[in-house]
LOKE-29370 format. One line per 10 residues: for each residue z, x, y of C-alpha. Coordinates in nm, 4 decimals. Last residue first. Layout:
Z,X,Y; ...
# end
This chain:
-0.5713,7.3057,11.6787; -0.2066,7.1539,11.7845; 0.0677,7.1430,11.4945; 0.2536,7.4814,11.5143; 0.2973,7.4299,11.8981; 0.4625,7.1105,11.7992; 0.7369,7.3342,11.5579; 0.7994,7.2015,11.1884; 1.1218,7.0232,11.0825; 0.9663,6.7398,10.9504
1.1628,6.4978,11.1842; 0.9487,6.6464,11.4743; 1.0901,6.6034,11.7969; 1.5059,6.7687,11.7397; 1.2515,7.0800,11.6223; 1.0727,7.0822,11.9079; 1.3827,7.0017,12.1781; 1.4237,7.4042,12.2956; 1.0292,7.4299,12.3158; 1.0720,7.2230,12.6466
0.9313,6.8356,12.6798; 1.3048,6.6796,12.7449; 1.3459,6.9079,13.0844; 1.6669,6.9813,13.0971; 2.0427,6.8926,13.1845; 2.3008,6.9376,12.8896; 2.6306,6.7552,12.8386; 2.9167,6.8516,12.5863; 3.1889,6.5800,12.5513; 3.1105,6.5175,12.1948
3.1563,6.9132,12.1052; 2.9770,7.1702,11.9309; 2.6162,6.9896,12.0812; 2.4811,7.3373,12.2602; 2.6344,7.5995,11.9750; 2.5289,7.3727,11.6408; 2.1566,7.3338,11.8533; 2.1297,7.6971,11.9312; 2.2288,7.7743,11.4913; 1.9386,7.5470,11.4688
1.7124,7.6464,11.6913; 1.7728,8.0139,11.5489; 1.7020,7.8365,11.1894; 1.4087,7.7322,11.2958; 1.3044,8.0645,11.4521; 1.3469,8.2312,11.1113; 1.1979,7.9762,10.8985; 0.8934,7.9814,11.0929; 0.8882,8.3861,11.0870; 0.9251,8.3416,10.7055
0.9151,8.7135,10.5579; 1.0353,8.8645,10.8469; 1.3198,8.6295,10.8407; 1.4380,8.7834,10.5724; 1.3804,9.1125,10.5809; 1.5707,9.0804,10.9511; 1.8814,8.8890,10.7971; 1.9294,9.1084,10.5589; 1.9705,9.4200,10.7924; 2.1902,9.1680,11.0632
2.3898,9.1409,10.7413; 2.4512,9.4891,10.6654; 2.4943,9.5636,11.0544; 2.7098,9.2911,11.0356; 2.8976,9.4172,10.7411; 2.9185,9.8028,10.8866; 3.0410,9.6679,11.2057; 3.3400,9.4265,11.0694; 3.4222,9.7236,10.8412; 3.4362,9.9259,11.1223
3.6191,9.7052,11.3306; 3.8715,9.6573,11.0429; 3.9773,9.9862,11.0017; 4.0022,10.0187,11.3661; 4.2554,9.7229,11.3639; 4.4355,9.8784,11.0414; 4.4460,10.1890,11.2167; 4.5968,10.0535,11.5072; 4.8540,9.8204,11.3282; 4.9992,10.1221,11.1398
5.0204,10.3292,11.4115; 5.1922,10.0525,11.6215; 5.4330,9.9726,11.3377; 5.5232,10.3431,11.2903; 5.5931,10.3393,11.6575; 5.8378,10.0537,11.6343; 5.9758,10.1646,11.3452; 6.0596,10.5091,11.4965; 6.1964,10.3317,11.7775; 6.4244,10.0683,11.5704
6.5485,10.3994,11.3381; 6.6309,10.5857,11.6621; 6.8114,10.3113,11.7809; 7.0194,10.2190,11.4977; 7.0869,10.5333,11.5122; 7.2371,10.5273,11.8610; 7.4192,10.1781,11.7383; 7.5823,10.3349,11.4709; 7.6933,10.6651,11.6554; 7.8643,10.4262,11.9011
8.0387,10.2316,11.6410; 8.1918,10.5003,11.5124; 8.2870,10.6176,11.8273; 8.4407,10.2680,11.8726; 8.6005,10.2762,11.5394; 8.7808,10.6100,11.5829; 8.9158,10.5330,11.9034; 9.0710,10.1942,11.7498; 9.2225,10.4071,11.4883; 9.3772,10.6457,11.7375
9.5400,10.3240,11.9488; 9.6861,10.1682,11.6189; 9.8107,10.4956,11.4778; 9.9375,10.5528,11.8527; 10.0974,10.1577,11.8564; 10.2395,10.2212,11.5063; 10.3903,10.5253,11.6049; 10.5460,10.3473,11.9238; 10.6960,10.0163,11.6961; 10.8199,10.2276,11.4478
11.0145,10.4782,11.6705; 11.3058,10.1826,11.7536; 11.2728,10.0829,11.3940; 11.3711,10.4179,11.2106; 11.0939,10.5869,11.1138; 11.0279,10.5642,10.7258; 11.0909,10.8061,10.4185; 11.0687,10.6411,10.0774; 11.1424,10.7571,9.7193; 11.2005,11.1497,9.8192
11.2948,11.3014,9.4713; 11.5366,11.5043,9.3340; 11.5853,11.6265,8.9913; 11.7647,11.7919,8.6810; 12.0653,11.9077,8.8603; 12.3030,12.0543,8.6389; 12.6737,11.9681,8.6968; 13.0067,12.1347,8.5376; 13.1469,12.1121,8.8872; 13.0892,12.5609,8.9970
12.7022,12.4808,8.9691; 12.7550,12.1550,9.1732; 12.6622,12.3071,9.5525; 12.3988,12.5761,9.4055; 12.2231,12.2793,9.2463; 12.2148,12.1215,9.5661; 12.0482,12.3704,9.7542; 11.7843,12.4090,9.4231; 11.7049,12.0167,9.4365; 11.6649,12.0334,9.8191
11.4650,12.3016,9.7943; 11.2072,12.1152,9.5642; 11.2436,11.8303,9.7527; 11.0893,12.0057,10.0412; 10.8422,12.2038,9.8845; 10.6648,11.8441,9.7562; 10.6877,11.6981,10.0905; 10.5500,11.9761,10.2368; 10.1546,11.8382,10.3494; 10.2916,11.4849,10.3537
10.5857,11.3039,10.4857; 10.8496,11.5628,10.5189; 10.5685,11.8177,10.6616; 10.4095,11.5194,10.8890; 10.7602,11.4584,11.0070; 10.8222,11.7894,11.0870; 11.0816,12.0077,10.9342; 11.3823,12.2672,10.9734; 11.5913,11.9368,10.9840; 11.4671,11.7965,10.6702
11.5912,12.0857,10.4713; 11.9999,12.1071,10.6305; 12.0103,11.7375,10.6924; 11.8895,11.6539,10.3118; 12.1197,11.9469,10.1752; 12.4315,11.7697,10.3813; 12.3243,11.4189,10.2451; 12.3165,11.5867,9.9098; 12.6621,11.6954,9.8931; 12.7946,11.3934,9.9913
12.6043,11.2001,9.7156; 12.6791,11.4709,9.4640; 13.0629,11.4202,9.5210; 13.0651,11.0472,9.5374; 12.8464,11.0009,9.2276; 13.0973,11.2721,9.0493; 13.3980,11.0343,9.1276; 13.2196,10.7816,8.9835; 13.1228,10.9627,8.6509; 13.5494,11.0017,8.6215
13.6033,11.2387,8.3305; 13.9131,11.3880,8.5384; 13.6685,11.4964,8.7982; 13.6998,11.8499,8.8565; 13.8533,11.9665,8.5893; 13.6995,11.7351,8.3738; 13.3432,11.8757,8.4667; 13.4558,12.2626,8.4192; 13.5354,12.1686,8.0861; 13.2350,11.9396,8.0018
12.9685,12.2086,8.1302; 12.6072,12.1220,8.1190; 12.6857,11.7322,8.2739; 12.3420,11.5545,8.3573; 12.1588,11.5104,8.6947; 11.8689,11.2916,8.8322; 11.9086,11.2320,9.2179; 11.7655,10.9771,9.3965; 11.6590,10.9152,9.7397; 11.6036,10.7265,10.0166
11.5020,10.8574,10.3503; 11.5177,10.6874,10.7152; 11.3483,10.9220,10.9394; 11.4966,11.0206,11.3348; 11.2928,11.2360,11.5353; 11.4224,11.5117,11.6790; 11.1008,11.7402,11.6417; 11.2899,11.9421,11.3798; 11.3716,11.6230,11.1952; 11.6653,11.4332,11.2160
11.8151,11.2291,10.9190; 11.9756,10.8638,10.8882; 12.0203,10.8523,10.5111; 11.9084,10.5356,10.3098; 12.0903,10.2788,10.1639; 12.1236,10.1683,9.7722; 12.1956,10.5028,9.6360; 12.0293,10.5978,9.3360; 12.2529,10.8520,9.1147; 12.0615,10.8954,8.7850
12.2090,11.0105,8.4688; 12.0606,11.2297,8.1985; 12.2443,11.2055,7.8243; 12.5742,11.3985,7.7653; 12.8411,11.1444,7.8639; 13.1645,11.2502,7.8299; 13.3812,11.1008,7.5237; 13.7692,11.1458,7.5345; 13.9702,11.2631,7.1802; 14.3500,11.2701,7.1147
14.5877,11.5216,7.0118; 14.9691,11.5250,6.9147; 14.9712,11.1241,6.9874; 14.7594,11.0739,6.7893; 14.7019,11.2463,6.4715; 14.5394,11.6162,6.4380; 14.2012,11.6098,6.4573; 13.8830,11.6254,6.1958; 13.5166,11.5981,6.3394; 13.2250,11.3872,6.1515
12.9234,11.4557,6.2901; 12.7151,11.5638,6.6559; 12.8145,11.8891,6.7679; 12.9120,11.8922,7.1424; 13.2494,11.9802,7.0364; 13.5146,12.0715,7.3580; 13.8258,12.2493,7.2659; 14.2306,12.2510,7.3706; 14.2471,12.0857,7.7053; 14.6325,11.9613,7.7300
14.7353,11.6518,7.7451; 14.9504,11.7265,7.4438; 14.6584,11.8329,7.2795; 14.3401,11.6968,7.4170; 13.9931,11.7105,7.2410; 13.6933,11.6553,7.4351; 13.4149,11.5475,7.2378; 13.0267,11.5344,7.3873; 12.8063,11.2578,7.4061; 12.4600,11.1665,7.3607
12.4019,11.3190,6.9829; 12.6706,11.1677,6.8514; 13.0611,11.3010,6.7903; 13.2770,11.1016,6.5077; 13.6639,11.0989,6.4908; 13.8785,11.1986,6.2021; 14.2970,11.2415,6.2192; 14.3901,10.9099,6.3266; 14.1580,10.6562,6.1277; 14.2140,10.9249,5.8050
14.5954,10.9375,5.8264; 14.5590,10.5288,5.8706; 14.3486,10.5038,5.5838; 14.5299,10.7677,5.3792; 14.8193,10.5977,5.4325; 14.6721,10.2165,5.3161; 14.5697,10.4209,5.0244; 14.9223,10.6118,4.9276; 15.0582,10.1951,4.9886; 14.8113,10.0637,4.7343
14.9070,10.3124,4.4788; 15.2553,10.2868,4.4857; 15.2035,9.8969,4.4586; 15.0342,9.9578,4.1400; 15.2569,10.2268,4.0106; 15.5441,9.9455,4.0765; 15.3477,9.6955,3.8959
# end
């Protein structure tokens, strides 16, 4: 019994030498070990670490993954025309050298935030101010936050602090220049549209003209197109109508008193004066259809 209880009490100490004197290290963190409150080693490799028991050393985490400093208003900053731009930003950054980063922050990650924020509203100032607002908003944008990541990176290099990135989220005038910029984009864009328009309604022109004339060529050729056809069929029938009737001279002038008759009577209103016993009524006299000067010996 007394081996027994032996035994249980050289585990429970093991335990409890083992819970004090090993501590893990992951990938996303490093290990700074503290002697006496004193800095004795940083271990960045991830495993199973052995320590001497609290309190002669003790063990505090840093963060070793990339963090992101976003603040949540945007810096007032002049441009070389002395304009003044609203830009928010964000800075991606990550802790290279633990030692150097407790020194000068005790471990704190907020007290880091504060730093780099300061730091990089002076870099902003410094970059933006040698600029334009068409260079900050478009043709140098990408230069620009590429010197303001390499300023600030010369600021933290002495805090333990690597600057991954910096990037320009949003840059906008601040609301008293608004109003005017908008009224010039407005003013150019409305110049724009009337020339526009103006060039539209020129061609528009030119292609109503040209089919205009191509309309009156067309229409003229088809009209002399169609007089000659006209001509060549009546001289065709005129043709057929002479061997015709110069088979059948009767035939011929009765159907001319016809066709005369169809002209004289077309309508019920239509009135003629003359002498009842002329040639004109022959045929309208004889029901045969023949000619009285046909009929006498």
């Amino acid at each position: 019994m007394k081996k027994l209880l032996s035994l249980v009490i050289v585990i429970l100490f093991g335990a409890l030498l083992a819970r004090t004197c090993l501590y893990t290290v992951n990938e996303r963190e490093y290990a700074l070990v503290f002697m006496l409150g004193e800095l004795k080693s940083v271990v960045s490799t991830p495993g199973l670490h052995v320590k001497l028991p609290s309190p002669l050393q003790n063990v505090v985490y840093l963060d070793k993954r990339i963090l992101t400093i976003d603040t949540p208003a945007a810096d007032l900053v002049q441009t070389s025309e002395k304009k003044n731009l609203m830009i928010d930003s964000y800075v991606k950054w990550r802790i290279n050298d633990p030692r150097r980063y407790w020194v000068s922050f005790q471990g704190s990650e907020r007290a880091a935030d504060d730093r780099m924020s300061a730091l990089l509203r002076d870099v902003l100032n410094q970059v933006v101010n040698r600029r334009t607002v068409n260079d900050i908003t478009s043709s140098d944008r990408a230069r620009a936050m590429a010197e303001i990541s390499e300023a600030l990176q010369k600021r933290v290099s002495d805090l333990g602090i690597e600057v991954v990135d910096v990037r320009l989220k949003r840059v906008d005038f601040t609301p008293e220049i608004s109003e005017s910029v908008y009224r010039r984009m407005e003013a150019e864009r409305k110049r724009v549209a009337s020339e526009e328009r103006s060039k539209g309604a020129a061609e528009a022109e030119k292609i109503k003209a040209d089919a205009d004339r191509q309309r009156t060529v067309v229409l003229a050729e088809a009209y002399r197109d169609a007089q000659n056809i006209k001509g060549s069929g009546d001289a065709q029938a005129n043709e057929l109508y002479a061997k015709a009737f110069s088979k059948d001279p009767e035939f011929a002038k009765f159907y001319r008193s016809l066709d005369a008759y169809r002209q004289s009577f077309n309508k019920p209103q239509d009135m003629m004066v003359v002498d009842p016993s002329s040639e004109f009524f022959d045929y309208l006299k004889n029901s045969r259809g023949e000619a009285q000067a046909n009929k006498q010996p």
